[in-house]
Structures are given as structure tokens and as C-alpha cells.
MIROLO-378355 format. One record per residue (C-alpha): x, y, z. Coordinates in steps of 0.001 Angstrom, whole numbers, plus 500000, padded with zeros to 6 digits. Example, Ala and Ser with C-alpha at 12.3 -4.5 7.8 and 13.67 -1.06 7.14 Angstrom:
// residues 2
512300495500507800513670498940507140
This chain:
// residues 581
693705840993271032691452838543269561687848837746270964689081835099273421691304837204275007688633839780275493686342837132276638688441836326279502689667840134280294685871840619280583684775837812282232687404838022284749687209841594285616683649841365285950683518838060287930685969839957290474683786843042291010681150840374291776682908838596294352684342841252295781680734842828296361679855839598297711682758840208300211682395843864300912678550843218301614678425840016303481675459839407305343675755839406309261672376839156310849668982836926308998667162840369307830670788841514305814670692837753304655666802838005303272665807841417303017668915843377303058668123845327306012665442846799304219667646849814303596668086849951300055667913853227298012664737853104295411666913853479292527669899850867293781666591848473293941665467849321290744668327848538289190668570845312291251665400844427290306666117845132286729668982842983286858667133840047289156663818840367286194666358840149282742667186836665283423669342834292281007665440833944279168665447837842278432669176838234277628670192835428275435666725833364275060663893835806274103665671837443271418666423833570269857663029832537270056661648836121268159664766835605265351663209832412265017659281832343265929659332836182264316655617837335265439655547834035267874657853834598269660656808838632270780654837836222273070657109836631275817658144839996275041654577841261275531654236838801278319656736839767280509656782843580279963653100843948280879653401841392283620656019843515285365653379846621284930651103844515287030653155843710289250654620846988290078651231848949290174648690846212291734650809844528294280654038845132294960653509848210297433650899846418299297653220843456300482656029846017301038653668847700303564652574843962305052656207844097306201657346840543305542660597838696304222659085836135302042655958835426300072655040832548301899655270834652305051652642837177303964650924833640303043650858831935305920650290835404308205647277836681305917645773833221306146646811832992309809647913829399309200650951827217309000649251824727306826648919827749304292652355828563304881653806825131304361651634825123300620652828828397299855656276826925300441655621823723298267654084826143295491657192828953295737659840825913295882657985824463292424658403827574290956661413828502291860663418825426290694661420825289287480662471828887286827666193828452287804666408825188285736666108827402282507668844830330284306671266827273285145670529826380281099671673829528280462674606829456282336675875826339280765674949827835277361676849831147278021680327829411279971680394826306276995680183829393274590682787831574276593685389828775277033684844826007274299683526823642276348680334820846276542677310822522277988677605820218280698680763821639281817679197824618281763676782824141284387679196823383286620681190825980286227678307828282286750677314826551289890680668826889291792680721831118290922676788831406291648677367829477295218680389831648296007678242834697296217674580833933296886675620831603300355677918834143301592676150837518300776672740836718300633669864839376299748672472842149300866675484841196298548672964839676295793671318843238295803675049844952295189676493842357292804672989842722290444673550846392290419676999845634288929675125842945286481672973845652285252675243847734284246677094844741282355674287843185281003672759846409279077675646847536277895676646844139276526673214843698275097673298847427273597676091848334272168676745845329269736672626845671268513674425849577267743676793848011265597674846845428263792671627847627263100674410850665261426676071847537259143672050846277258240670329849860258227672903852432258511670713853866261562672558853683265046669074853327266889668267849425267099664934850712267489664435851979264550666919849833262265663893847364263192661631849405260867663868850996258523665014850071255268668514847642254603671753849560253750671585851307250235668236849384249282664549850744249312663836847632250762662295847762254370664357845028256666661487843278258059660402842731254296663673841406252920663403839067256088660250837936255519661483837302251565664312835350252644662757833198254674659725832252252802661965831253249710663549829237252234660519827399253209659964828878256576656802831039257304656577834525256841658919836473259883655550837984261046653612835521260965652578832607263260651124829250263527649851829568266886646532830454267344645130833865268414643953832162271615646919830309272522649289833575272036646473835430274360646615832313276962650622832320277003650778836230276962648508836270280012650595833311281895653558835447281531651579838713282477650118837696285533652529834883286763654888837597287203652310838998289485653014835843291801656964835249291335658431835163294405661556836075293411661231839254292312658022840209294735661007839698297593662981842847295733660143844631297036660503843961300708664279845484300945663109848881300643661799851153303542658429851785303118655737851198299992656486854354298584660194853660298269659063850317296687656133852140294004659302854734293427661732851520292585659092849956290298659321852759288375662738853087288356663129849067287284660223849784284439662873852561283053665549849847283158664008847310282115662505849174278866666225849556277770666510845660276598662996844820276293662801847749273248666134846559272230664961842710271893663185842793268804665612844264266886668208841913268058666204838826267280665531840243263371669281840906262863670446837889264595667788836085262122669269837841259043672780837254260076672430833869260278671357833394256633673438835111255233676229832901256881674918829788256149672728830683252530672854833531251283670115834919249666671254837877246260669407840163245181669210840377241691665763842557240569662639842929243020661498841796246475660162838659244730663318837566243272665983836211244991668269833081244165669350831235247310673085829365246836675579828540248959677779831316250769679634828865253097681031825086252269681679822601255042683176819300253571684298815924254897687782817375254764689421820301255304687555822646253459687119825916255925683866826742257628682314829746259332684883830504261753681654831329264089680405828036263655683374826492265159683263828582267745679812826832268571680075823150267746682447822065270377679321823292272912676901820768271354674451823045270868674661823634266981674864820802264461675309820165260553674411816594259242675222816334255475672575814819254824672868814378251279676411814266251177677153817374249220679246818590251729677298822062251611675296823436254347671675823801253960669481825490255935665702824916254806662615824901256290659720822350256150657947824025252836661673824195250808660829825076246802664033823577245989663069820082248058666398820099249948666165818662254022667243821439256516671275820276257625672360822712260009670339822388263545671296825343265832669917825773269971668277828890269283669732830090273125673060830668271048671821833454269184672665836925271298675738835248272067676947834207268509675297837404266865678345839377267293680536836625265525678483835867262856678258839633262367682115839756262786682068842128265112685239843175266763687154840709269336686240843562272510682707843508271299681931839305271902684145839227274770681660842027276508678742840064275474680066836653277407680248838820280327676607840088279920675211837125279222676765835189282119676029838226284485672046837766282787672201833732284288673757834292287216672077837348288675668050835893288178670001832459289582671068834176292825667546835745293283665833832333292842668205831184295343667564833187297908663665832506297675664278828646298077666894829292300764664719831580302951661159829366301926663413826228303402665184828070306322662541831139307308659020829698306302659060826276307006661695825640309594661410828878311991658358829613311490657145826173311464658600823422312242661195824850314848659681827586316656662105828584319175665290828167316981667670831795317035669144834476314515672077832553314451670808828907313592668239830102310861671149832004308952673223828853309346670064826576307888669884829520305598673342829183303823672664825520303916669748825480302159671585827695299912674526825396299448671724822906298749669818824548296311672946825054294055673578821552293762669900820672292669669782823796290107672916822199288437671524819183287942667839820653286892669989822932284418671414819864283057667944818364282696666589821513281131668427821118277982665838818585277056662918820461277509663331822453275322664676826762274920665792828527278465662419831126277305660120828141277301661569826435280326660712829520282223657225830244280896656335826889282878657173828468286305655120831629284970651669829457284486652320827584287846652828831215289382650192832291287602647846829776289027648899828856292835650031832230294177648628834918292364645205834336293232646193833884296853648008836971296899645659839120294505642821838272296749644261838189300134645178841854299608641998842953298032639381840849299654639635840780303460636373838054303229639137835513301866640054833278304509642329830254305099640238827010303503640017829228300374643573830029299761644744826559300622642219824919298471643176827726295870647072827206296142646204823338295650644227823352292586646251825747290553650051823824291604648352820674291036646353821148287999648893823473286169651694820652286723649780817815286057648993819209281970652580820587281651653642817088283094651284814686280390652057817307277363655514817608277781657010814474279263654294811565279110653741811734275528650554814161274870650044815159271349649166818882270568646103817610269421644842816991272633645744820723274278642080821744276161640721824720273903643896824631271870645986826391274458649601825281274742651158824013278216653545827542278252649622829421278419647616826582280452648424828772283810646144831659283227643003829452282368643646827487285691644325830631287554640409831428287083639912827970288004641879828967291138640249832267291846636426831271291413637046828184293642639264829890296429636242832848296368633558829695296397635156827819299581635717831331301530631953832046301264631170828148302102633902828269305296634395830935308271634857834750307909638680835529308804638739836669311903638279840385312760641924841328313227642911839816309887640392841721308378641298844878310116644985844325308944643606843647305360642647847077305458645679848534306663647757847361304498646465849563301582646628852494303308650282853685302362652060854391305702649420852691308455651844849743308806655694850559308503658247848544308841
């Protein structure tokens, strides 16, 4: 069978299991629809979480950006791996033992306030559609790849399937299906890196292909890369032109806005107790190592691949010597191109201009020795998903990788979805706005709000394509994480003197200020030049998160103590058992 075939066996024996999970595990009562009835086995929850954390930006985005940023891009590798650390050791037990369904709730009952609760909702419902804009991205990226269509189409298509089973099963089907995404998703991200590092390296360990020499050469692989690429004009594969400070900045965003993402702090609250929920951090660590080891590895082959396709670089004496000449034509006519490149021009999201009407592809960078303008444009989100093509991998081996990378989008989508869905339905209108209203009528607003939510991620997906990668999309929602709810959270478990005027006043400054810079840098026009202390708008989060901390500590100590039995619940909730659930 060839790959399309395989795509669709796949896709469609996968998208079954999905639904039928979504069936099997539909949610009957509010606390099956938000927190699964926290009943969920440590390891099931792991795996969930693993699945709900190795979003469309892990699976097919990361591992773009690092073939093409090389040391730049480990940004969000290092980023997100030590954020999750943070998350699972400093907080994530603590708000398991608080007992809550949502983030806002912990919010709004810490701070024993509905104003709090109604910011917490406005910062959780920025986040949450800035993050999903880059998943729906990746949808459209991964169903255009899949089926040959525009990106656009995509989107669509992604938002009918993600709506199916997020408004019927809620937390408790969303929790089963991303079990079954797991499993997808790794092994689609695994076994063709296998393949490709034994045709580059001859070693079966991605891992160590990464650092080992090419195939019948004494030639490390990371060297040859770097060779290739500089005598293409690019910069050296491990090296950068950010700035130590900026890659710091952004690596903390990542790191600590994970620390304040809702949807994956909610995981937490569908286990029994906190030590179920330390026991599934550990367990989501282990599964989550699997890809994020895998990633660079991926991104260096993927790289190399791609070259060789389009120029490729022969060896004819030493590491300093290579002649670059065309491997590929593409004319006017009907000369043939790379069958892979076919594949991926009907999406819209790679491009060759002939710019000097040679009819031969060129792919240069800015510094070219030979003087020739770069031709061939691709969306560097392609790159996982295309990797097995361009490596001509066998048909069973790309169609498994559609179905990872679409079970990648759509599980982090359904998680995000659930946060807006229960900040709309639980936070603001129960527990606000309509006091008195039953089970029955919240899970009703609930699938709503949903429905809702689906619509409005299509159309930020759609929107997304012009900011920029799916990776850099979603480092936005990190910083505004980073900046309105961690220090909210962080300090309302660890400092029972923190008290309502602070966190509000907190909350405000970090949404507001975070926005406002990613807002003028990104879509008004500001030039890099102007970035405060050189720090990018991906890494502006974690300075205003100190800006949020120091003035949400300085407005406590101007405003009322908490009261006592606040306080006295502070304190409870880090004792490990004083406040089940």
C-alpha cells in the first residue's frame, strides 16, 4: 500500500478508538465532566498528562524550530522540560490537596473573593485561547498534510473531530482518549527517528545518532551539519543570534509559565489525593522524557534531510570542502520534482519562487558565498511530518506519523477546552454570577461553552498562521502564564500573609503588561530594536512575573491580613493528607 493508504488506515483506526472512548466514557454528572470523578489511577494520569503536555508545539513544532534555529531553538526544549519539573515538585500536590476543579476556583477560594475569581477567569481564558490558537495551527498543518488539502480546510476538519469528543466526554473521556494519544503519538514520533538516525549514523538509538559520527565517515553528524549549512550561508547549527539573556528570559517564560497553565494544573485535580498526584508527576516526567530526548535528534536529521533534497552538499576531501550543486530540478514544465515536495505544496505551507529563472531550486541563507537568493520557503511546522518522506521512509511509516501528529493537536486542544469550558460554566457562572443554578444546568452551560470554544479556536487557528510557528504561538500563553497566575498561585500556597488586593492587583499587572509588549512587538509594528533589555516578546513573561510578585507582596503588606481561617487553610494544605478530597 502506498503512504496514503496508510495515512487513512491509521488515521481512521485511531480516530475510532478515540470516539469510541469518548462514547464508552461519557460524562454523566459536572465532577466526571471536569475532574473525572477524581478517580483516576496515577499512572492512567500520567500518561494523560503526558499526552495533554506534548501538544502539536512539542510533536511537530519544537523539533522544526531546533532543525532550523539549531542551538536557538533548544530554547523550548529546555523550557518546557524544566518547567514541567517545577510544576510537578512545587505545586501541583498542593492544589490537588486544596481539593478544587479549576484554577480559578483555588483563585477565587484562597483569595476569598469573586472579583479574584472573575480575573483569574479573564487571565486563564487569555491563556488558554492563545495556547489553543497554536494546537488548532497544528491541526490544520497535520489534516492539510494528511489529506492534500489548504491549511484552512484543515482547521475545520480538526474542529468538527475535536468537538465530537471534548463536548460529549469531557475531563472523563478526554482523560481516556489522551491515554490512547500517548500511545500513538510516541510511537509515531519514535520509531521513524529509529529509522532515519540507522540510514544517517548506523546507530538505532536517536539519542545517540545525535552525537555519533555519519554512516561510513569519521565525520561527527552535528559537524557535517554545521559544514553544510555554513557553506550555505546560514549560521553555524549550534550557534545562535539571540542573546545569552534573551535565551535565559524565554527559557524561564517557558519554565515557570508552565507552573501557572491551567490546563495541565487541572490533570492534577482528577486524582485522589496529593500523593496519587506527586506519584503521576512522576510517572508523566518518565513519559514525557521519551520525546523530549528524542527531539533533538529529530530536528538535526530532519535539518540534514532537507538539504540533501533540495542541495546537496558532496563530499569530496575534508570537513572544509564541500561543493554545493543541485540534487533536485523543478522547471516551468514538466520536469519532475521531489515527490515529497508535492506532497506539501498543495497545503500552502512550502513554496519555491524561481527567482532567477533557472528553474533550479535554491536553498541559501542570508550570508550565501555563491550570491544566489534563497527560492524554496518551507513552514518549518512541516518538518516531523515531512521527515519521513523526504527520508523515503516506507508508506506504513508516514501514515503512523499523520496519526501521531493529529493525536499531538487534538489531545492538548481538548485539555485547553475543557479549562475555558469549566472557567465559563463553573467559575464565573455558578460560582458567580448564578449562584443557585443545579448539576444539571452547569453541565448543560458546560457543553455549551464547549461547543463555543471550538468555534473561536478554529478561527484563532486560522489567525495563528500569521503569527508566526505553532512553538512560538504557544510561548506567548507561557509568558502571560508566567506573569498573571503563577505568582498568584506560587504565593497563595506558600505565603498565607497574601491576601485578596495583592493577588488581584498581581493578576492585573502581569495579564496586562505581558499582553500589551507582545501586542506593540508583534502586531503594531515594534522593531526588535526597541525590546526592553533586549529580551524578546516569547521571554518578556518572566521579567514581568517579578514585576507581578514584588507588587502583589507590596499591596498585601499595604492592605488587610487574610483572615484567620484562610490562613489556617493555607497551612493545611501543605500538610499531605489534612484536607482530602
Amino acid at each position: 500500500m502506498d503512504q496514503t493508504i496508510w495515512s487513512y488506515v491509521f488515521v481512521s483506526l485511531t480516530f475510532s478508538v478515540y470516539i469510541g472512548i469518548a462514547l464508552w466514557s461519557r460524562a454523566g454528572s459536572t465532577e466526571d465532566f471536569y475532574v473525572a470523578g477524581h478517580d483516576v489511577h496515577p499512572i492512567v494520569n500520567g500518561m494523560a498528562t503526558a499526552a495533554d503536555w506534548m501538544s502539536a508545539a512539542s510533536f511537530l513544532s519544537m523539533a522544526g524550530l531546533i532543525a532550523f534555529l539549531g542551538y536557538g531553538g533548544s530554547v523550548y526544549l529546555m523550557g518546557w522540560t524544566g518547567g514541567y519539573v517545577l510544576l510537578a515538585l512545587l505545586l501541583a500536590p498542593f492544589l490537588r490537596e486544596f481539593g478544587k476543579f479549576t484554577v480559578p476556583d483555588f483563585i477565587g477560594d484562597r483569595y476569598y473573593s469573586s472579583f479574584a475569581r472573575i480575573v483569574a477567569v479573564l487571565c486563564a481564558l487569555m491563556i488558554s485561547f492563545t495556547y489553543i490558537a497554536g494546537q488548532m495551527k497544528g491541526v490544520g498543518v497535520a489534516f492539510s498534510g494528511f489529506l492534500g488539502i489548504p491549511f484552512e480546510a484543515g482547521i475545520l476538519i480538526g474542529m468538527v473531530i475535536v468537538f465530537f469528543y471534548a463536548v460529549l466526554g469531557g475531563m472523563k473521556g478526554i482523560t481516556y482518549t489522551q491515554v490512547a494519544q500517548y500511545c500513538v503519538l510516541i510511537f509515531a514520533y519514535t520509531v521513524p527517528a529509529i529509522f532515519i538516525s540507522i540510514i544517517i549514523t548506523n546507530n538505532p538509538v536517536p539519542q545517540l545518532g545525535f552525537i555519533s559520527n555519519v554512516k561510513g565517515t569519521d565525520i561527527a553528524m552535528l559537524d557535517k551539519l554545521n559544514t553544510v549549512v555554513t557553506d550555505l550561508g546560514f549560521l553555524e547549527y549550534t550557534s545562535t543570534n539571540k542573546s545569552m539573556f534573551d535565551v535565559f528570559c524565554i527559557t524561564a517564560a517557558l519554565m515557570f509559565g508552565t507552573a501557572g497553565l491551567p490546563h495541565v494544573i487541572i490533570r492534577f485535580f482528577t486524582v485522589k489525593s496529593a500523593k496519587a498526584a506527586r506519584v503521576s508527576a512522576g510517572w508523566a516526567l518518565v513519559f514525557i522524557a521519551l520525546l523530549y530526548t528524542t527531539a533533538p535528534a529529530v530536528g538535526a536529521f530532519a535539518r540534514l534531510n532537507f538539504i540533501d533534497t533540495i542541495n546537496e552538499a558532496v563530499y569530496i576531501g575534508d570537513t572544509e570542502n564541500y561543493e554545493i550543486r543541485a540534487a533536485e530540478i523543478i522547471s516551468l514544465g514538466d520536469n519532475p520534482v521531489p515527490q515529497w515536495y508535492k506532497s506539501w505544496e498543495k497545503t500552502g505551507l512550502l513554496k519555491f519562487e524561481d527567482k532567477n529563472g533557472d528553474g533550479i531550486m535554491q536553498y541559501r541563507g542570508p550570508n550565501a558565498p555563491d550570491g544566489l537568493e534563497n527560492e524554496v520557503n518551507p513552514n518549518r511546522d512541516i518538518f516531523v511530518l515531512a521527515n519521513p518522506e523526504i527520508a523515503r521512509l516506507p508508506g506504513w511509516v508516514i501514515g503512523l506519523v499523520v496519526a501521531g501528529g493529529l493525536a499531538a493537536a487534538l489531545s492538548t486542544a481538548a485539555g485547553l477546552l475543557m479549562v475555558i469550558s469549566s472557567a465559563i460554566s463553573h467559575d464565573l457562572c455558578r460560582r458567580t454570577l448564578f449562584p443557585k443554578m443545579n448539576d444539571v444546568a452547569e453541565l448543560r452551560v458546560a457543553r455549551f461553552s464547549a461547543a463555543g470554544a471550538v468555534l473561536c479556536a478554529g478561527l484563532l487557528g486560522l489567525f495563528a498562521s500569521q503569527l508566526g510557528f505553532v512553538a512560538q504561538v504557544v510561548a506567548f500563553a507561557f509568558g502571560l502564564a508566567a506573569a498573571s497566575l503563577f505568582p498568584v498561585i506560587f504565593l497563595g500556597v506558600f505565603w498565607k500573609r497574601m491576601n485578596k488586593e495583592g493577588a488581584v492587583s498581581s493578576m492585573l499587572f502581569g495579564l496586562v503588561s505581558t499582553l500589551s509588549y507582545i501586542i506593540y512587538f508583534k502586531f503594531l509594528g515594534g522593531s526588535q530594536a526597541g525590546w526592553w533589555f533586549g529580551v524578546s516578546p516569547e521571554g518578556i513573561g518572566f521579567l514581568f512575573m517579578w514585576g507581578a510578585l514584588v507588587l502583589g507582596i507590596i499591596v498585601s503588606l499595604a492592605t488587610p491580613s487574610p483572615p484567620q481561617s484562610v490562613q489556617d487553610l493555607v497551612e493545611r494544605i501543605r500538610v499531605p493528607g489534612a484536607n482530602q478530597t
